[in-house]
N, CA, C and O atoms as a GROMACS GRO file, in nm:
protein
  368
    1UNK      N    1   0.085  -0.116   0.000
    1UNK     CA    2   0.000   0.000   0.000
    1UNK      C    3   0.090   0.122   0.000
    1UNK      O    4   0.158   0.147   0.100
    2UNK      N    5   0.093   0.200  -0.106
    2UNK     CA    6   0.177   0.307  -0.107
    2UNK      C    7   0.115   0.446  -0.136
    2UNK      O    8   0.074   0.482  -0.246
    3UNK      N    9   0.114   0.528  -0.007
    3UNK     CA   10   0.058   0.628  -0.026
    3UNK      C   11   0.133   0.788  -0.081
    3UNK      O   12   0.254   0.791  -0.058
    4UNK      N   13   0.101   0.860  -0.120
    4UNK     CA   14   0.135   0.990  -0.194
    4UNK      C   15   0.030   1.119  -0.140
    4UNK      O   16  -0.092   1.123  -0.126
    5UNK      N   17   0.088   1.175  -0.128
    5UNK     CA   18  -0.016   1.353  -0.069
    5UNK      C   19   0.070   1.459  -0.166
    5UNK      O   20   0.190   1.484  -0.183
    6UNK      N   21  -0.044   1.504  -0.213
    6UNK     CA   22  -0.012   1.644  -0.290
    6UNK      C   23  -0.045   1.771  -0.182
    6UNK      O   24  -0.090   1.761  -0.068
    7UNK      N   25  -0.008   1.889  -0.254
    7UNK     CA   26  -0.120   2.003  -0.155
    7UNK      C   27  -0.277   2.001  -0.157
    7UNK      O   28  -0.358   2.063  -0.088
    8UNK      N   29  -0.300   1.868  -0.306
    8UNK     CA   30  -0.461   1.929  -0.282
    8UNK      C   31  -0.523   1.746  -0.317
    8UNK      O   32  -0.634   1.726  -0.365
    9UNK      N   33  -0.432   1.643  -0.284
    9UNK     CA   34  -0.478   1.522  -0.347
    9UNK      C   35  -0.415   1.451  -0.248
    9UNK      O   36  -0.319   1.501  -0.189
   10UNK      N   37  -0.463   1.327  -0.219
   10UNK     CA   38  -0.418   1.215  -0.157
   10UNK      C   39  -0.450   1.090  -0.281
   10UNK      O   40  -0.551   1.101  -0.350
   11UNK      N   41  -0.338   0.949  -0.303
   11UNK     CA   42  -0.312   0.910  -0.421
   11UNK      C   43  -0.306   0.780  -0.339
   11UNK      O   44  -0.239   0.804  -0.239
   12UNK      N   45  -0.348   0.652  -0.339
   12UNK     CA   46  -0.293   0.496  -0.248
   12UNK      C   47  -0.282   0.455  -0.405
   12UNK      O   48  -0.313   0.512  -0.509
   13UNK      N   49  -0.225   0.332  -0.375
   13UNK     CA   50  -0.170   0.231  -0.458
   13UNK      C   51  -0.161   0.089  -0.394
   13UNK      O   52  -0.078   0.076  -0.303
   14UNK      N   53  -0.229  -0.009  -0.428
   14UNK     CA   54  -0.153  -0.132  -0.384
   14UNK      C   55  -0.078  -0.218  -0.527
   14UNK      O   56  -0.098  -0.275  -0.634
   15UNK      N   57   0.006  -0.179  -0.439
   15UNK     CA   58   0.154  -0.257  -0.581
   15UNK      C   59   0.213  -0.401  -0.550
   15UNK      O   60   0.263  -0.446  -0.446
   16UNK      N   61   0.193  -0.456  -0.665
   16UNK     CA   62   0.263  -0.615  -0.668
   16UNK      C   63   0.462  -0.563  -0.688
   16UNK      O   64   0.507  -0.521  -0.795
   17UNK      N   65   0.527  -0.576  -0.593
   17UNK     CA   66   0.634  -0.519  -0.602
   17UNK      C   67   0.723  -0.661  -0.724
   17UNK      O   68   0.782  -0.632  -0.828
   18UNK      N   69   0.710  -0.768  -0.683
   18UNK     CA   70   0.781  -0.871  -0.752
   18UNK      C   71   0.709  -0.878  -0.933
   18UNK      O   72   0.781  -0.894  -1.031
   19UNK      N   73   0.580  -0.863  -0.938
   19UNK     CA   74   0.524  -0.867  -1.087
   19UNK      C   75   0.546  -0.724  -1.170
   19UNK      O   76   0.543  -0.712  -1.292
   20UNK      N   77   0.571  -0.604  -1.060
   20UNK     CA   78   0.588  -0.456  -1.132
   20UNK      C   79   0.460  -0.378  -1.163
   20UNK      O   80   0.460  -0.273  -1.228
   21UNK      N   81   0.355  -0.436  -1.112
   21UNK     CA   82   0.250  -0.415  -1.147
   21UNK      C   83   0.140  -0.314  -1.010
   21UNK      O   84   0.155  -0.339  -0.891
   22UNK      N   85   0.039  -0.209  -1.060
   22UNK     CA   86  -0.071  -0.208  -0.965
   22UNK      C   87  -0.166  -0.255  -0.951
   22UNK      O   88  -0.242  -0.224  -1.043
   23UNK      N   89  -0.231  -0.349  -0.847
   23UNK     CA   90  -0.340  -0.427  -0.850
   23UNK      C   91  -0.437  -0.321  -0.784
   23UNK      O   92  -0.540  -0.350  -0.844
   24UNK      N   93  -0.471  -0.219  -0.700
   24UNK     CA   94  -0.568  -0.140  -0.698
   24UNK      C   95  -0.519  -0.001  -0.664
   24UNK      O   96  -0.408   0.024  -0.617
   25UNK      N   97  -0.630   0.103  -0.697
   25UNK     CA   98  -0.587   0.218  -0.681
   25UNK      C   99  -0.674   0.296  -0.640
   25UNK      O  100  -0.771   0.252  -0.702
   26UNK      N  101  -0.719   0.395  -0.571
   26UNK     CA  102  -0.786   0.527  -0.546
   26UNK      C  103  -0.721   0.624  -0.486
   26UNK      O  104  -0.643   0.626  -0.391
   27UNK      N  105  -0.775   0.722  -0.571
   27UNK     CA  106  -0.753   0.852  -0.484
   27UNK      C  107  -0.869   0.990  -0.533
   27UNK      O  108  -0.962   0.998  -0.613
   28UNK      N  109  -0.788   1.110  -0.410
   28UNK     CA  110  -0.930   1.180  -0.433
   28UNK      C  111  -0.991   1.249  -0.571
   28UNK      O  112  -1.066   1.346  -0.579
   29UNK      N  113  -0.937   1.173  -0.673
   29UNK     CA  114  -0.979   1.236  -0.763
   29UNK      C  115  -1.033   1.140  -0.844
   29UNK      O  116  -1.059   1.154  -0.963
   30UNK      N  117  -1.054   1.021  -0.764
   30UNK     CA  118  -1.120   0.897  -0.839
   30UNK      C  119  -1.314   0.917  -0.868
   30UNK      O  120  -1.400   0.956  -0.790
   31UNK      N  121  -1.325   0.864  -1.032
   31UNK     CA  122  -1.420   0.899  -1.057
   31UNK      C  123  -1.526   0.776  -0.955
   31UNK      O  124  -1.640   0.807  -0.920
   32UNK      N  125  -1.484   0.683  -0.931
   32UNK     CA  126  -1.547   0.599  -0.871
   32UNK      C  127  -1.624   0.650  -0.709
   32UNK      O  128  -1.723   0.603  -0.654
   33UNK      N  129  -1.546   0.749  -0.671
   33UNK     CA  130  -1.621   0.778  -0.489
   33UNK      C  131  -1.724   0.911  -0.549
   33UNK      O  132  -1.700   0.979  -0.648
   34UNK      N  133  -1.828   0.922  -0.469
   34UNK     CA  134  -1.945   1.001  -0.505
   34UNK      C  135  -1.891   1.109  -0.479
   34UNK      O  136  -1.878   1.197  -0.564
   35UNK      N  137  -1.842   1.121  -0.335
   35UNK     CA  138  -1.829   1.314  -0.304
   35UNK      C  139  -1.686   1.321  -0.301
   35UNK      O  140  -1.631   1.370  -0.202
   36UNK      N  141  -1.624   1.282  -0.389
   36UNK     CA  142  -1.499   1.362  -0.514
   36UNK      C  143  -1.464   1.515  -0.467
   36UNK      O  144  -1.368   1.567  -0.411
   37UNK      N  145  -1.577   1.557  -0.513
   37UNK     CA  146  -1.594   1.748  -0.542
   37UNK      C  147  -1.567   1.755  -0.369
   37UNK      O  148  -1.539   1.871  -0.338
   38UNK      N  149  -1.568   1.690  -0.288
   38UNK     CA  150  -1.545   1.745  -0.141
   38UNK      C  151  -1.419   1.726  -0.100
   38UNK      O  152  -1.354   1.810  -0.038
   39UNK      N  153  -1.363   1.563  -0.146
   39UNK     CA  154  -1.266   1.551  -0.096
   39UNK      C  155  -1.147   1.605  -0.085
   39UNK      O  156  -1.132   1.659  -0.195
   40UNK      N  157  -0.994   1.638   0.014
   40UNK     CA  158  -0.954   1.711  -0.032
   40UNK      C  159  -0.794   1.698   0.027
   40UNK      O  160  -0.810   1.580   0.057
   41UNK      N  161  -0.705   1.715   0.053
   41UNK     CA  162  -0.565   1.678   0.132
   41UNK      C  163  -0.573   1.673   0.261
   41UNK      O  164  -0.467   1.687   0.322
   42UNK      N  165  -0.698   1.650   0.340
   42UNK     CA  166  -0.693   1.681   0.460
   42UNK      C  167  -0.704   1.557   0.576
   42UNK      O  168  -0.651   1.451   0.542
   43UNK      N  169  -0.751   1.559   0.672
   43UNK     CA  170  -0.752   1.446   0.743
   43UNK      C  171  -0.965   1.416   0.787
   43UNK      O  172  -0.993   1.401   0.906
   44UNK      N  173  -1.031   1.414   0.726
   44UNK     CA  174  -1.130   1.395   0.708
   44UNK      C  175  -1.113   1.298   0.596
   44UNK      O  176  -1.129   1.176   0.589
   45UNK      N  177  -1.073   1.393   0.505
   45UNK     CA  178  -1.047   1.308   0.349
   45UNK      C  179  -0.984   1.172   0.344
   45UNK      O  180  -1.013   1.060   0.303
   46UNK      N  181  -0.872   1.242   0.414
   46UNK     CA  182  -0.766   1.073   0.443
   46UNK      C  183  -0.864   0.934   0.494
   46UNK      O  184  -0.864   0.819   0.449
   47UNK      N  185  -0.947   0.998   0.609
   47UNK     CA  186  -1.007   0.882   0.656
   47UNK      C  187  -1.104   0.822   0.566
   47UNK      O  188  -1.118   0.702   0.591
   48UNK      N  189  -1.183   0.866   0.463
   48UNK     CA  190  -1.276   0.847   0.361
   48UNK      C  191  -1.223   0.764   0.294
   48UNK      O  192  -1.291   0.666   0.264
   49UNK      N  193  -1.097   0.770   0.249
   49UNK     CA  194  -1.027   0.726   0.151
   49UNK      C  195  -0.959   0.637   0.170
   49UNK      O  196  -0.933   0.565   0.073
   50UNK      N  197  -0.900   0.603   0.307
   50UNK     CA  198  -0.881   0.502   0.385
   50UNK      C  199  -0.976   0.420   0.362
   50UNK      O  200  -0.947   0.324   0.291
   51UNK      N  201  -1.072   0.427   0.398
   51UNK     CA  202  -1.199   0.339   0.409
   51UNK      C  203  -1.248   0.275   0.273
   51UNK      O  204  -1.302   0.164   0.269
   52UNK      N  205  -1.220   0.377   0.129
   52UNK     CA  206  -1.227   0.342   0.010
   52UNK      C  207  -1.120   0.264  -0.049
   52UNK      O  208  -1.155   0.185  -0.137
   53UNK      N  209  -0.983   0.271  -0.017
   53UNK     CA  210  -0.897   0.186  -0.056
   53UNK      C  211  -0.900   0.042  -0.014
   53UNK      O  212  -0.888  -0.050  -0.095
   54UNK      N  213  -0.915   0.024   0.105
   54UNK     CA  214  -0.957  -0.106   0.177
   54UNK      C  215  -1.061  -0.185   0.125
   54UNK      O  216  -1.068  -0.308   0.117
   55UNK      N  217  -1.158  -0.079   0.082
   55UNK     CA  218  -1.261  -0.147   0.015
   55UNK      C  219  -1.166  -0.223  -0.133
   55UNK      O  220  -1.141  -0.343  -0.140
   56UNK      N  221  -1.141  -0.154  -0.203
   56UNK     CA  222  -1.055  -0.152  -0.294
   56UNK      C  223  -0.993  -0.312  -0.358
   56UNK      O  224  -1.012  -0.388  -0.452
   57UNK      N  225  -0.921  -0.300  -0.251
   57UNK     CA  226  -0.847  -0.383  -0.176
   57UNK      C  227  -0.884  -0.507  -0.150
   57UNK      O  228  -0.831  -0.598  -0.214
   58UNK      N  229  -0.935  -0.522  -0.097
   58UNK     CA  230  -1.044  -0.637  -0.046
   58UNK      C  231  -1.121  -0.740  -0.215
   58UNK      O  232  -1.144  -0.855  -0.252
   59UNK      N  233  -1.133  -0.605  -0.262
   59UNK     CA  234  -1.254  -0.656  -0.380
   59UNK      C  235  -1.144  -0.724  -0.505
   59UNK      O  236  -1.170  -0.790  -0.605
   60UNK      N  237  -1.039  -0.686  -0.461
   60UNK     CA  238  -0.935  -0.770  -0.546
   60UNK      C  239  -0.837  -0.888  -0.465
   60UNK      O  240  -0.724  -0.921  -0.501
   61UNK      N  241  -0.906  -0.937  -0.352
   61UNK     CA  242  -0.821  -1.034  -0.269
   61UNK      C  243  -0.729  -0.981  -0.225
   61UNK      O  244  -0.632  -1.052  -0.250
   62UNK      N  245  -0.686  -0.853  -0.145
   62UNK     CA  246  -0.552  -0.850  -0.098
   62UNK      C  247  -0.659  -0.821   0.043
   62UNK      O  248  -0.765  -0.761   0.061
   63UNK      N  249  -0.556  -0.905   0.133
   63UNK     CA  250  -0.602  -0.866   0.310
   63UNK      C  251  -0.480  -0.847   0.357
   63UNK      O  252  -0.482  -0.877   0.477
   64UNK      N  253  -0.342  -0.801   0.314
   64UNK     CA  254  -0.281  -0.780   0.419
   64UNK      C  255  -0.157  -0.735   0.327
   64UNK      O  256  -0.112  -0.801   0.234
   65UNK      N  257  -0.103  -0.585   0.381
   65UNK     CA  258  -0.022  -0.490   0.283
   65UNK      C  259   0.105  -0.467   0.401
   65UNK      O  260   0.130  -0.511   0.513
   66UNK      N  261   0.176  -0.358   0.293
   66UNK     CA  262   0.286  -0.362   0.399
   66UNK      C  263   0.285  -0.191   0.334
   66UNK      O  264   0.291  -0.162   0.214
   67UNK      N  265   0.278  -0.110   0.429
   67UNK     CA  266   0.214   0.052   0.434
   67UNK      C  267   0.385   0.133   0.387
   67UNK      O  268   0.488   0.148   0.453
   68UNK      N  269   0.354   0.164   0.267
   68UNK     CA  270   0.458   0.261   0.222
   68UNK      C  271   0.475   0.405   0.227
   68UNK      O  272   0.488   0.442   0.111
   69UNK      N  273   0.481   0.512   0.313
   69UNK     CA  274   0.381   0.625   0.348
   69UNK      C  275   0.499   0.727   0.260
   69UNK      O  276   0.502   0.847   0.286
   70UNK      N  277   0.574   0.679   0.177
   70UNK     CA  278   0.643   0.769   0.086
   70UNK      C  279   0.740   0.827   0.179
   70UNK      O  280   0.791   0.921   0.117
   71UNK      N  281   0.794   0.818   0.299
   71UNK     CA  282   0.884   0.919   0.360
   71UNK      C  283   0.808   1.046   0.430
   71UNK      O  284   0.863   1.138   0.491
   72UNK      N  285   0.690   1.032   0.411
   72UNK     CA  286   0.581   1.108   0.531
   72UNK      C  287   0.598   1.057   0.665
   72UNK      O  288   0.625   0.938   0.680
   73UNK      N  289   0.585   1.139   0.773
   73UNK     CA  290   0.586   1.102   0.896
   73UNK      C  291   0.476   1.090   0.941
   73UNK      O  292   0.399   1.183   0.920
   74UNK      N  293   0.426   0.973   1.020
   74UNK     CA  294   0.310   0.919   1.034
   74UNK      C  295   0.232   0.948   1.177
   74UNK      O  296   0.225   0.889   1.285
   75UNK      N  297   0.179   1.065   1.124
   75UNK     CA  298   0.098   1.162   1.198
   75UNK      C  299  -0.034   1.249   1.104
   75UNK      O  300  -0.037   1.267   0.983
   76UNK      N  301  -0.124   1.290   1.196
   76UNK     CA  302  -0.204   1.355   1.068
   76UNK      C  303  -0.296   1.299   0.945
   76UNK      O  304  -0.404   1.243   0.964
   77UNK      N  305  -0.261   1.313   0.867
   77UNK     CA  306  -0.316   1.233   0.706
   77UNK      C  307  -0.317   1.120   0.740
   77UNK      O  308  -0.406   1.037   0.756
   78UNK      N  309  -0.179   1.122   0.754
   78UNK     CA  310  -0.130   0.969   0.720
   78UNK      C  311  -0.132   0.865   0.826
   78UNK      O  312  -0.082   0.756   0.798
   79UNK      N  313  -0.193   0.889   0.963
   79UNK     CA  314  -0.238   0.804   1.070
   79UNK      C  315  -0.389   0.768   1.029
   79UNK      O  316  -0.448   0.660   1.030
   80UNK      N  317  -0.430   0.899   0.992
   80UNK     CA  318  -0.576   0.911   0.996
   80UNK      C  319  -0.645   0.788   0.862
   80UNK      O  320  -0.730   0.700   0.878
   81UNK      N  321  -0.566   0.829   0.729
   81UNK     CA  322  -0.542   0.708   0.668
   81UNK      C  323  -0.511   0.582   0.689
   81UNK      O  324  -0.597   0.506   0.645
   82UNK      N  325  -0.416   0.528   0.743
   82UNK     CA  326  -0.386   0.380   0.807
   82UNK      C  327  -0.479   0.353   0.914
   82UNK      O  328  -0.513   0.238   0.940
   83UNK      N  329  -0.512   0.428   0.962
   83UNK     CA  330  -0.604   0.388   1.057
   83UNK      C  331  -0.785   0.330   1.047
   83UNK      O  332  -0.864   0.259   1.109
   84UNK      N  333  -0.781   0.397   0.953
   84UNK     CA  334  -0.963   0.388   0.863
   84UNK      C  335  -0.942   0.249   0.779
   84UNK      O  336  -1.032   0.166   0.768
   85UNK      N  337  -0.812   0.235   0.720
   85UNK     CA  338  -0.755   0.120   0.642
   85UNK      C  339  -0.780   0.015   0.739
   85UNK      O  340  -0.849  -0.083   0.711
   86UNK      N  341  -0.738   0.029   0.826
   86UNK     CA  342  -0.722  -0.090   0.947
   86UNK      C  343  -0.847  -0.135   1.029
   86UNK      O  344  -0.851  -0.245   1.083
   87UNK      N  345  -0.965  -0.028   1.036
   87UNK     CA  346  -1.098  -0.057   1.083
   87UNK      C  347  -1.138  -0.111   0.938
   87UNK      O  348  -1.226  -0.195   0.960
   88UNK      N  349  -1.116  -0.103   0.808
   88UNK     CA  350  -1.214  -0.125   0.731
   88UNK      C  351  -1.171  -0.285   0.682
   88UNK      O  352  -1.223  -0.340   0.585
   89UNK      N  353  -1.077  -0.342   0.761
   89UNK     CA  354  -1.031  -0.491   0.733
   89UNK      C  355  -0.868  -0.518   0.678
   89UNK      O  356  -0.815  -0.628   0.660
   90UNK      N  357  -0.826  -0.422   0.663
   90UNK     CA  358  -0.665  -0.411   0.578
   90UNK      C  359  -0.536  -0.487   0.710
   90UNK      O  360  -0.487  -0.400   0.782
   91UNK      N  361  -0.508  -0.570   0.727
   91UNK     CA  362  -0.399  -0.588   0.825
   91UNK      C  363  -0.252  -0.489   0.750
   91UNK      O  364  -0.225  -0.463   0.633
   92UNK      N  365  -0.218  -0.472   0.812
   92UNK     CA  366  -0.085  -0.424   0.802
   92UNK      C  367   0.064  -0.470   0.851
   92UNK      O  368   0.162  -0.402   0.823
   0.00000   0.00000   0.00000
């Protein structure tokens, strides 16, 4: 699970590191989540999106990732994210 934050976007990825490949993806600019137009770099957002990646996730057989937070320090976003991940079924 590899996450990315812009100033105005949050970006997950779950990557097959050995095939080179991404097996799922969302972020806030995915046409797939309804309130898009709301979401936004923040920690509300993070948790939404948390909750949408997991879904994600799940719907392609992965239950258990290993959290890449890009060199972010894991506070903020990026707790608030892993953490919604982790109620919504994601082991880590």
């Amino acid at each position: 699970m590899s996450v990315r934050f812009t100033g105005q976007h949050i970006y997950v990825q779950f990557v097959d590191d050995v095939a080179g490949r991404t097996l799922a993806e969302t972020s806030t600019r995915s046409k797939r989540l309804t309130d898009r137009a709301q979401l936004k770099a923040n920690v509300p957002s993070a948790q939404k999106l948390g909750t949408a990646a997991a879904a994600a996730a799940r719907a392609q057989g992965i239950q258990q990732v290993v959290f890449d937070r890009s060199g972010a320090r894991y506070h903020g976003k990026v707790k608030a994210l892993a953490d919604a991940a982790r109620e919504a079924g994601l082991q880590f």
